[in-house]
N, C-alpha and C positions, 0 to 999 in steps of 0.2 A: 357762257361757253357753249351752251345748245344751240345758242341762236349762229355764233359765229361756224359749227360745226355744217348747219343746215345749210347756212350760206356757200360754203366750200362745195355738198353736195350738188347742189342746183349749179353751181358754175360747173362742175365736173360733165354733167350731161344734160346744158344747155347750150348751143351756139351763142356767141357774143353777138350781143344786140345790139345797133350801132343807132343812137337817136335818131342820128341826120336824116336815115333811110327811113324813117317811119312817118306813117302820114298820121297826124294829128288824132282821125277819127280811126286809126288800126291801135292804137295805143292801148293797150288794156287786154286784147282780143289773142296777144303770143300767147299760143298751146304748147306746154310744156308735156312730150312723149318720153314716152317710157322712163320716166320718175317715177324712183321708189326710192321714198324718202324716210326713212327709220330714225326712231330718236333712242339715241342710247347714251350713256352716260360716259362722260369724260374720261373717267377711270380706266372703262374697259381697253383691257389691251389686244383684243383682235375687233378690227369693222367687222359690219355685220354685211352679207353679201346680199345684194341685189335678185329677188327670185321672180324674174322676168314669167315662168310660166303658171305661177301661184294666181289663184284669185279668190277674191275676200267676195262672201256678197255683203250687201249694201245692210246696214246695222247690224253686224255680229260679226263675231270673234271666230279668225281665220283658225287658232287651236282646239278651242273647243267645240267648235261645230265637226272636229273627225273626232270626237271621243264616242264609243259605245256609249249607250245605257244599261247595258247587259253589262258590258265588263264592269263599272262602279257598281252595278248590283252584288256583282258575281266576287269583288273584292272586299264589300261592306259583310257579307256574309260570311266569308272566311273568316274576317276578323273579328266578328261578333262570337260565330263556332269556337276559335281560339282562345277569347277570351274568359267565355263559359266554361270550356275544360280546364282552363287555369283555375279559376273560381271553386267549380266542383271540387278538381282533383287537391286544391289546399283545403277548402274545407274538409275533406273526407281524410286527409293528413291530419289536420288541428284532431278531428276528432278521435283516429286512433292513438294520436301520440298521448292526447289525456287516458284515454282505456289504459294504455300503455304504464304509464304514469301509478297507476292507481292499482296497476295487477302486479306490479314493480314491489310496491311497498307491500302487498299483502304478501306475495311471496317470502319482503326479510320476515316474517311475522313467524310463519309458515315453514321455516327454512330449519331444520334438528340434524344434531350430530347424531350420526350414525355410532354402531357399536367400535369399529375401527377408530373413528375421532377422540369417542369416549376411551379407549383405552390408552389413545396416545395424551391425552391429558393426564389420566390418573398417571402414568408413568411417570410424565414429569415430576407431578407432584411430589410423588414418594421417592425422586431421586435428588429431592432439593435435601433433605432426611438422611439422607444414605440408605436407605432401607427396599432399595429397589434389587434384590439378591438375586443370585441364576436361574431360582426356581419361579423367580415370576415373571419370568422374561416373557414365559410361552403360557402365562396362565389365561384363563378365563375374566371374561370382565367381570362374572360375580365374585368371585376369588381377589379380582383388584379392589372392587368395590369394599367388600369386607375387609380388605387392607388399609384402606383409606379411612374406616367410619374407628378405627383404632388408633389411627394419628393426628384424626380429627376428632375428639371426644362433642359428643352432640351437648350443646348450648340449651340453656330453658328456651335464651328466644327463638332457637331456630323454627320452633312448631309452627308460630308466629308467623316469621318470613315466606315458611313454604306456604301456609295458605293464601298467604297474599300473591305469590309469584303464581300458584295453581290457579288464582282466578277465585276462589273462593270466598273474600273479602269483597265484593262486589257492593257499588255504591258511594265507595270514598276512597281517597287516594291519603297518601301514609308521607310521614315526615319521620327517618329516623334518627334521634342525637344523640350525639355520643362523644370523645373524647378522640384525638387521632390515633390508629391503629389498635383500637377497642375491637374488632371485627366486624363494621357494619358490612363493606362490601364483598366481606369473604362469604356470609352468612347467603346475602342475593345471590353470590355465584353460585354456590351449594346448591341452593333451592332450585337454581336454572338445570345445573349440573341432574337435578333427581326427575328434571322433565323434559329433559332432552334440548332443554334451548325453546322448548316449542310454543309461540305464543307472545314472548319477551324480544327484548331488545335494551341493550347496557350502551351506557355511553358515561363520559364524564365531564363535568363542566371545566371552563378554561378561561383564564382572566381578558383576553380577545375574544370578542363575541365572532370574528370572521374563522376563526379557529373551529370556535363551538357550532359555527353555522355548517363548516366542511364536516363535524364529526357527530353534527343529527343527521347530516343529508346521506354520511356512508349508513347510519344505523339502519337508517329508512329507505336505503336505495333509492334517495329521490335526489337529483340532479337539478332541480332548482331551474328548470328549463334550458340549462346551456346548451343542452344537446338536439334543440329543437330548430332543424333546419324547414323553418318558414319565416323568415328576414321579410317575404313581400306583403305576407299578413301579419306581420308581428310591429303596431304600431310604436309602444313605450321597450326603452329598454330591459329585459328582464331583471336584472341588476340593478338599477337606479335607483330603488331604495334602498338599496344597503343592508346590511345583514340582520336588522330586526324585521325589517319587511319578509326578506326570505326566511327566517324563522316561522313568522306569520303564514305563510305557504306551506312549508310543509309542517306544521300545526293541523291548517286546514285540510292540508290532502289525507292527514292521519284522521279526521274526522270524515272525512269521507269515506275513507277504506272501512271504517269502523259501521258506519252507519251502512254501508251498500248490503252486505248478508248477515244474516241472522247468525249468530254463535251462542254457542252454549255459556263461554267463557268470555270475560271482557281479557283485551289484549295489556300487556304489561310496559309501561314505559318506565326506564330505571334511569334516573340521574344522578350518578353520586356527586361527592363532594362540592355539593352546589356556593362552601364558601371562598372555594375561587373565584368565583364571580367577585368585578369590581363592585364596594361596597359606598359606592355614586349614585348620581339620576339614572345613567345609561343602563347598569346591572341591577340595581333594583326594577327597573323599569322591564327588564326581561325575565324577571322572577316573577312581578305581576303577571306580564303577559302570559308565562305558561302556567299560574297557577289560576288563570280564568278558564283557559282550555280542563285544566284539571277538575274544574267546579262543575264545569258542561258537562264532562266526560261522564262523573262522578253519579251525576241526576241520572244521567242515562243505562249507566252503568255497561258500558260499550269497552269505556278503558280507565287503566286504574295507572296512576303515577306515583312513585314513589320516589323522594328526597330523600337525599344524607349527607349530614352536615356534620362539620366539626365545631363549628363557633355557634354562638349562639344570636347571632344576628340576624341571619335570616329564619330563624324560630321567627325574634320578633318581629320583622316586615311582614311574615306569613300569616302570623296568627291574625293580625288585623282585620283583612279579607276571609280569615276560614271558615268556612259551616260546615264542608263535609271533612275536612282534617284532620285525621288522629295522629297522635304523634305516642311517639316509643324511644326510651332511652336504653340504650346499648354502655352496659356497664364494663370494669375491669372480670378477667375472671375470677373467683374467690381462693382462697389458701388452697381447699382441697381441691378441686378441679384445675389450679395451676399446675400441684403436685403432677397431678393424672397429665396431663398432658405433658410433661418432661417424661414424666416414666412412659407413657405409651410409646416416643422416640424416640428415647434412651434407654430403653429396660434396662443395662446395664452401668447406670449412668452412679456418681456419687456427689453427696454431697448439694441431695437435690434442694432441702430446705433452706439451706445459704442461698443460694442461686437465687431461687423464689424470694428471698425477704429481701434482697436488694432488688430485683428488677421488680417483681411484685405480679401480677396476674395480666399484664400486656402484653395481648396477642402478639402484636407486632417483635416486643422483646422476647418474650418466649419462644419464637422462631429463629430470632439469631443468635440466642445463645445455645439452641437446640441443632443447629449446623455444626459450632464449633467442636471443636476436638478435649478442649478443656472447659468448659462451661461456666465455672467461676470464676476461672481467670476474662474470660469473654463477656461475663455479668461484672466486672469489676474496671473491665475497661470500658464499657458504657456508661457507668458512673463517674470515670472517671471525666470522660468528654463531653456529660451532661454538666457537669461542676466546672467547665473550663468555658463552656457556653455559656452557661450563670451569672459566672464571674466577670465576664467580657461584656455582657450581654447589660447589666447590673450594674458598673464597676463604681466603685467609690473612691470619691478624691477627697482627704480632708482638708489640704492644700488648694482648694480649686482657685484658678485665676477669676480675676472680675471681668466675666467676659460674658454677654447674654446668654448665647448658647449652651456655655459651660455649666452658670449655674439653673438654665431648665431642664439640663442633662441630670445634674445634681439632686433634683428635686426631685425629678423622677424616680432616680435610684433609689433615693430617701425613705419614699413612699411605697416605692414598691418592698424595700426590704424590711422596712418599719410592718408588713402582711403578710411577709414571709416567716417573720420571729413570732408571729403570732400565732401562723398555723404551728411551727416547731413546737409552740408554748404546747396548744389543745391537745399535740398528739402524746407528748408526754404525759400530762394530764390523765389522758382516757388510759395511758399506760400502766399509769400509776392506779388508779381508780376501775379499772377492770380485773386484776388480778390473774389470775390460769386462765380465765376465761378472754383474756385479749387477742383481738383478730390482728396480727401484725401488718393485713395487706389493707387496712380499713383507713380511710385516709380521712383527715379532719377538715368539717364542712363548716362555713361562718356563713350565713344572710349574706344578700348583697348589699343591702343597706347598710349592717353593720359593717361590711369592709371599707364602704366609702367614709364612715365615719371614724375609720381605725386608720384612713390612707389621708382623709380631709381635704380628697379631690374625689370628684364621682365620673373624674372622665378619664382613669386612667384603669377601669375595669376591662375595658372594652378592647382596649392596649394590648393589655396582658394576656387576655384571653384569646387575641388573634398570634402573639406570641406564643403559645402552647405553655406560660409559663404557671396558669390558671388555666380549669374551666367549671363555664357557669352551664349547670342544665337549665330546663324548661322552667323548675320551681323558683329560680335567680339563689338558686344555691350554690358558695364560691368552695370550692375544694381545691389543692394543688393537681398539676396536669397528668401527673403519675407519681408512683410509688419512687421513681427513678429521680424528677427534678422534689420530692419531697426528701428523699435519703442526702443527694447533694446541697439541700438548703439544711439538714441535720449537720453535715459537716462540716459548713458555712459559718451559721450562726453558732456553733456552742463551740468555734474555735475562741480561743482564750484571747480577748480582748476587743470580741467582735462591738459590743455593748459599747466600748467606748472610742471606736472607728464612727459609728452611728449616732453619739452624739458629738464625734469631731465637727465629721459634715454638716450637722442639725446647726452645730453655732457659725460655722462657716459662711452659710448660706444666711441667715442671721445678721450677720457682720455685714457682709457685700449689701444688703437692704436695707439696713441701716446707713451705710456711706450712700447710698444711691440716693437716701431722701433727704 
């Protein structure tokens, strides 16, 4: 198509050459004037025009022979200047936004309620009680504070707690177990509450680690880099590992902050209820991880972690790795110290050792039957929705159908209640065989060994005790979970014909494995 295009040209501004006229030896010698023959491409849709007063010299390029060398100087140099102040002015960004980063998290550290915050907590507090009255509307916060240490009767552990929260446990980080709503994490608050916050940071674990990743990152005021606008230096996605990686981040930025100045005190990381966590690869996998930082921390004595747990599982994933470790068990409160804390608010209250013998010394139930208006009848209807939970929870068929499900459902019950008649047994027992001297809030404790040998499965401790229906402390000591599912299996098992419900089911399940083989 070029060639036929060129042809067109040359006819355009050539005279026609006629053979006949031409002499043999002229043949060759036609001068073709003022031809300017350009090659362009087929495509294009405008000709290119003829520039009759343009001239090329002889080996070189008609455009580039009018370019400066000044101006290519004068543009390389711009762009080189332009690209330097990018370069600079990002690096000098990376580097404040880490300063940034890093004076961020010392601040939550750093960060105490004032006397105004403090009083508007303790108000709360005393008005979940009723005990919040006209005269202490406009009082002092010593005056609230002395109100408060009367409706909170001080704990043996709390001595404990607060040193650890002050910083003065320095060296090893703390694992504390207990039983749920025993008072592990009211104890921490207290201790934060008596230092202003200052130093600490509470957070609580959550069975989504993407959950638990947004609610270290608020503790620590660390953002996890989203909010870092350098996109043209920021090669890997900040996110792309996923929220063990970003745990991993700010882990390490907490080790940084920690290591940058010197302090008197190491800093306090609080994680309660760590047995939320999925009890998998993925959540054990993040209980090692932060319990290596805890080990580093530990040696250095920079910062101190404290767990609390209600099951006893991650005791044991914990203890395997632990050297610097202690662990603390956070019990029910005892007879007398129940008492006391009904009477501190309720002075006026009756009928307080009923009250006590059925819910027993949990904190947790000692606060809502210490709201209600009637107390016994509020301790009795807790009993009664722990016994329908029980019973639901538990349930026994001596009819069961031959259906797989049915009868592993069966066995289960079986075995669990066949441990529940047993605790009922010991506590009678110690009842009988104590005399005046019997503690009625004292709950009966079997080995763990022997319960599986009493249940004749050893995997359904683990069940139970993530149930709240048992719990096993540090020693694999099996106690019932409160005084409350202990009173409701009292009135379970010594109902009149329970013994022979328990061996319905027992020949049941029997019968169905015997047709099966």
């Amino acid at each position: 198509m070029q060639r036929i295009y060129w042809l067109t040209r040359v006819r355009q501004q050539c005279p026609v050459i006629s053979a006949r006229g031409l002499i043999p030896s002229r043949i060759g010698r036609v001068k073709i004037r003022n031809l300017d023959v350009r090659f362009h491409s087929t495509h294009s849709r405008q000709m290119p025009q003829a520039d009759n007063n343009s001239s090329s010299p002889p080996g070189g390029s008609g455009t580039w022979s009018k370019v400066d060398p000044s101006l290519v100087v004068d543009i390389a140099l711009k762009t080189l200047i332009g690209l330097g102040v990018i370069f600079i002015g990002g690096n000098l960004y990376v580097f404040w936004y880490k300063h940034s980063v890093l004076s961020k998290i010392e601040a939550a550290f750093n960060k105490t309620w004032d006397d105004a915050a403090l009083v508007q907590l303790i108000k709360q507090e005393l008005s979940r009680f009723d005990l919040l009255t006209p005269d202490l509307e406009h009082a002092s916060l010593q005056s609230l504070a002395a109100k408060l240490s009367e409706v909170h009767p001080r704990r043996q552990e709390q001595d404990f707690v607060d040193s650890i929260v002050k910083g003065e446990m320095a060296g090893s980080y703390f694992l504390l177990v207990g039983p749920k709503g025993a008072g592990k994490s009211g104890m921490v608050f207290d201790a934060m509450l008596n230092i202003r916050n200052k130093g600490a940071v509470f957070l609580e674990a959550h069975p989504d680690l993407e959950v638990f990743r947004l609610r270290l990152g608020n503790a620590l005021n660390y953002e996890f880099s989203e909010d870092m606008q350098a996109g043209l230096f920021q090669r890997p996605d900040p996110r792309s590992g996923g929220p063990a990686m970003d745990i991993e981040r700010a882990l390490d930025k907490l080790y940084e902050v920690a290591m940058r100045n010197g302090r008197r005190r190491p800093l306090v990381l609080v994680i309660t209820k760590i047995q939320n966590f999925q009890n998998d690869d993925q959540g054990r996998n993040l209980l090692l991880q932060i319990q290596q930082y805890a080990e580093r921390w530990a040696i250095r004595g920079i910062v101190t972690v404290v767990f609390t747990t209600d099951d006893v599982w991650p005791y044991t994933l914990l203890r395997k790795a632990a050297t610097l470790m202690e662990v603390r068990s956070v019990q029910d409160l005892d007879w007398e110290m129940s008492k006391r804390t009904l009477l501190c608010r309720r002075p006026d209250a009756e009928n307080v050792n009923s009250v006590v013998h059925v819910v027993g010394g949990r904190q947790s139930y000692l606060n809502k039957v210490s709201r209600a208006e009637e107390m016994l009848q509020a301790a009795e209807d807790l009993l009664r929705s722990e016994k329908a939970w029980l019973e639901n929870c538990l349930g026994l068929i001596p009819d069961c159908d031959n259906d797989g499900e049915v009868v592993v459902q069966q066995k289960w019950s079986l075995h669990c209640w066949t441990l529940l008649r047993e605790f009922v047994r010991l506590y009678r027992v110690n009842q009988r065989e104590s005399g005046d001297s019997w503690d009625p809030l004292k709950l009966p404790v079997i080995p763990a060994w022997r319960c599986q040998q009493i249940m004749t499965r050893p995997d359904y401790l683990d069940e139970l005790d993530r149930l709240d229906v048992v719990y096993i402390d540090m020693n694999s000591n099996v106690q019932p979970d409160s005084m409350l599912v202990l009173r409701a299996a009292l009135d379970i098992v010594e109902k009149e014909g329970f013994d022979e419900l328990l061996e319905d089911v027992r020949c049941r399940i029997k019968e169905i494995e015997n047709l099966r083989r």
